[in-house]
C-alpha positions in Angstrom: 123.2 106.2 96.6 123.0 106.7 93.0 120.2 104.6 90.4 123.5 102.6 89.2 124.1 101.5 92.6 120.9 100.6 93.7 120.5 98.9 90.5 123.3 96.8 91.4 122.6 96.2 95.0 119.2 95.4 94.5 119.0 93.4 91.2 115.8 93.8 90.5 115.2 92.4 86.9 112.3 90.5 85.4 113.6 87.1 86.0 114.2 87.8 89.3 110.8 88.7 89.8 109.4 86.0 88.0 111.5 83.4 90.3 109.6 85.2 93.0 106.4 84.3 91.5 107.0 81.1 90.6 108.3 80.0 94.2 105.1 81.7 95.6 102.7 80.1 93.2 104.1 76.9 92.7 100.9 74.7 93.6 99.0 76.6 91.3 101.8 76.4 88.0 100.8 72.9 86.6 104.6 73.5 84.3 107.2 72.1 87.4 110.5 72.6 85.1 111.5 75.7 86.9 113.6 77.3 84.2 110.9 76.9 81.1 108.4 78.2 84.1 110.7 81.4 84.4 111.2 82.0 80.7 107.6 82.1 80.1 106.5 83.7 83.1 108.9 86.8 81.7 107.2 86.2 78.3 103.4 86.4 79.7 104.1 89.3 82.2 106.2 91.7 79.7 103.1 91.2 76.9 100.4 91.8 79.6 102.4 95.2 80.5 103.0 95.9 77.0 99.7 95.2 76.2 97.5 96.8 78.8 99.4 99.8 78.4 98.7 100.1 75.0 94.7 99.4 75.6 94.5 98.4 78.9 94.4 95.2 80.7 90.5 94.3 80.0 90.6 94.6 76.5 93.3 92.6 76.2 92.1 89.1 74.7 93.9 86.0 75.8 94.5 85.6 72.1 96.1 88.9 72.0 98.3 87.7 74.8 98.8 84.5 72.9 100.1 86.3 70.0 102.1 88.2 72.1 104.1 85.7 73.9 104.4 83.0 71.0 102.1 80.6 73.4 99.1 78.8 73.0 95.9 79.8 75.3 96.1 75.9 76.6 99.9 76.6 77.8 99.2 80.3 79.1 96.5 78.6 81.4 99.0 76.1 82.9 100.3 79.6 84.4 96.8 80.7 85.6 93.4 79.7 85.8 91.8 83.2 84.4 92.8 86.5 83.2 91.6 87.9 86.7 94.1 85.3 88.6 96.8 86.7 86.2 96.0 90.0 87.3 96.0 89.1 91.0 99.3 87.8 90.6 100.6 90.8 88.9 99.3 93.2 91.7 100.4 91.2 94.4 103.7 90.8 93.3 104.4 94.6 92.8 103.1 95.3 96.1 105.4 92.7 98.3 108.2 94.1 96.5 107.4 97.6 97.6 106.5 96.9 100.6 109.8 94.6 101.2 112.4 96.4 99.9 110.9 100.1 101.5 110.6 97.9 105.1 114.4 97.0 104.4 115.5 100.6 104.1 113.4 102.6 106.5 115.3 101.0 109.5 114.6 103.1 112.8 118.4 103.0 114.0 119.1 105.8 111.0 117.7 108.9 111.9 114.7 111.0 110.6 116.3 112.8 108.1 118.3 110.0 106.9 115.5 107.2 107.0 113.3 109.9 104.9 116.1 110.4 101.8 116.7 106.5 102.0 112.6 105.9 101.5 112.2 109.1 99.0 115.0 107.9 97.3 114.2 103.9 97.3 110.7 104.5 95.9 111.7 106.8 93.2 114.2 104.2 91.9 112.1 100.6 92.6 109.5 102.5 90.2 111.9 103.4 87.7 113.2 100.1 87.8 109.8 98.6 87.6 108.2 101.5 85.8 105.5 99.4 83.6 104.7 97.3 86.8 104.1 100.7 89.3 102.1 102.4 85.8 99.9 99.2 85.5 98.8 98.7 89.0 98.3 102.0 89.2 96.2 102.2 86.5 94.2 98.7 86.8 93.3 98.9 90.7 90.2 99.9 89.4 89.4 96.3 87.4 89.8 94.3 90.8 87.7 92.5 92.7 86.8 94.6 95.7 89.2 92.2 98.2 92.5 92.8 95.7 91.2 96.1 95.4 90.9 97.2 99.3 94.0 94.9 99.5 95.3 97.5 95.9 94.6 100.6 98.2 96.3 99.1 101.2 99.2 98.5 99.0 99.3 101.9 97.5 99.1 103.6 101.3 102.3 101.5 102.2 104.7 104.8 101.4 102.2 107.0 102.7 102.3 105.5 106.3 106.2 105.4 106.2 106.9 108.7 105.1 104.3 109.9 107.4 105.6 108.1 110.6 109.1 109.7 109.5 107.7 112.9 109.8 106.0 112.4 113.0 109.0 111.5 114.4 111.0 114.1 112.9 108.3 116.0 114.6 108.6 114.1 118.2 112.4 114.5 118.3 112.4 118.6 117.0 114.2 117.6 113.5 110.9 118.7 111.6 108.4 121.3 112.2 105.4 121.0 113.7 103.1 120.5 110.5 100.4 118.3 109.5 102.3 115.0 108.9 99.5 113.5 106.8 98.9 115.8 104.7 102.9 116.3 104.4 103.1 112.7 103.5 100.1 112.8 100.6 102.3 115.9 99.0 105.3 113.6 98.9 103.5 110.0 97.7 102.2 112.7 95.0 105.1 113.7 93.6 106.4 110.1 93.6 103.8 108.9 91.9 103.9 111.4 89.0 107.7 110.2 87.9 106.4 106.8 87.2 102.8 107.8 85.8 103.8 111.2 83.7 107.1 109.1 82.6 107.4 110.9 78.9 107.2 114.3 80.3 110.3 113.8 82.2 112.2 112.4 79.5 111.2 115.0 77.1 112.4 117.0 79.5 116.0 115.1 80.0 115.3 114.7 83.5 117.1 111.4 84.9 115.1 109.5 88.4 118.6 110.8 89.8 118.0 114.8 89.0 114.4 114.1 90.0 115.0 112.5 93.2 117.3 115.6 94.0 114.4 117.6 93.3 111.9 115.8 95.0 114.5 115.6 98.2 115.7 119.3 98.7 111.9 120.2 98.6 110.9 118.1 100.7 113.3 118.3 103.3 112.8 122.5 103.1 109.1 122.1 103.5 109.6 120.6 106.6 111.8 122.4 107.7 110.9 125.7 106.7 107.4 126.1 108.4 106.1 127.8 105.7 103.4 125.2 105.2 102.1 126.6 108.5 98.4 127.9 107.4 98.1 131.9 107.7 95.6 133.4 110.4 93.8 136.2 108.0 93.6 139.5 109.3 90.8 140.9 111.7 88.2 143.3 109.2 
């Protein structure tokens, strides 16, 4: 599977997720004509991104967001109560479409080697696809309140636990060498996380997320294979 295809058989665009967020916040949205709820919803969540990557999320005003979007403060707080619940909502929804769409492709009837390209692969693409959303919760866990933010570092160990119950099973059925899976899976979530955070460098660079997964594949799948991440006994003086 190439980006193109995963584009098209995931669809993953803005209003898409925006429908998501509307059908799980509905309660709290005092607008109830879906379609205007929608539009704006893509209106307030691309200036927030746009916004808090420029300066970051705290000192963006709710007049700067105002200007942004073309909307009053009194409409943007028919969508949420307080610039914190906005940021809630942000995290949250990045998160349960990690964790729902990397749950949908790790299935345990592929095998090891399969179910780790399909994850490597998956994650490098859902963050180029969502590449403001993965850079901003990234880079705002830290604003949280501490239950978003131990539920933010839950979130962000979600690829970490997959890749490293791949590789213990890998290791369990003989497919991968006997190396520490933990650490082996902390190597990988690294290098995944620098496409989406260190973006520029790669385009500079005319690297596409398809030549990186490549990368990021074949070296993982040699240094588990290889054993040459076994540590070295040093030599008796």
């Amino acid at each position: 599977m190439n980006y193109a295809a995963f584009q098209k058989q995931m669809n993953i665009t803005r209003k898409s997720i925006c429908r998501e967020i509307y059908s799980r916040n509905r309660e709290s949205i005092r607008i109830k004509k879906e379609e205007t709820v929608i539009r704006n919803l893509e209106k307030i969540f691309s200036a927030a991104l746009k916004i808090s990557n420029q300066k970051g999320f705290q000192a963006m005003s709710m007049r700067d967001l105002s200007r942004e979007t073309g909307l009053s403060t009194g409409a943007l707080y028919a969508y949420f109560s307080s610039k914190e619940d906005l940021l809630n909502m942000m995290q949250h929804q990045q998160r349960t479409i990690v964790r729902r769409i990397l749950e949908e492709c790790a299935t345990p009837e592929a095998g090891v080697a399969q179910r780790l390209r399909g994850v490597i692969r998956t994650h490098l693409y859902l963050s180029e696809a969502m590449q403001p959303w993965f850079y901003f919760s990234y880079m705002e866990a830290k604003n949280l309140s501490k239950a978003q933010r131990d539920m933010a570092v839950a979130g962000s160990r979600i690829i970490e636990n997959v890749i490293s119950n791949i590789i213990r099973d890998g290791q369990e059925s003989g497919c991968f060498g006997k190396h520490d899976h933990l650490m082996s899976a902390s190597l990988i979530k690294a290098m995944l996380q620098d496409w989406y955070l260190n973006r520029r460098k790669y385009a500079r660079r005319s690297v596409s997320v398809d030549k990186y997964a490549d990368f990021v594949l074949a070296f993982a799948m040699k240094f588990l294979d290889s054993g040459e991440n076994q540590p070295q006994q040093a030599d008796a003086v």
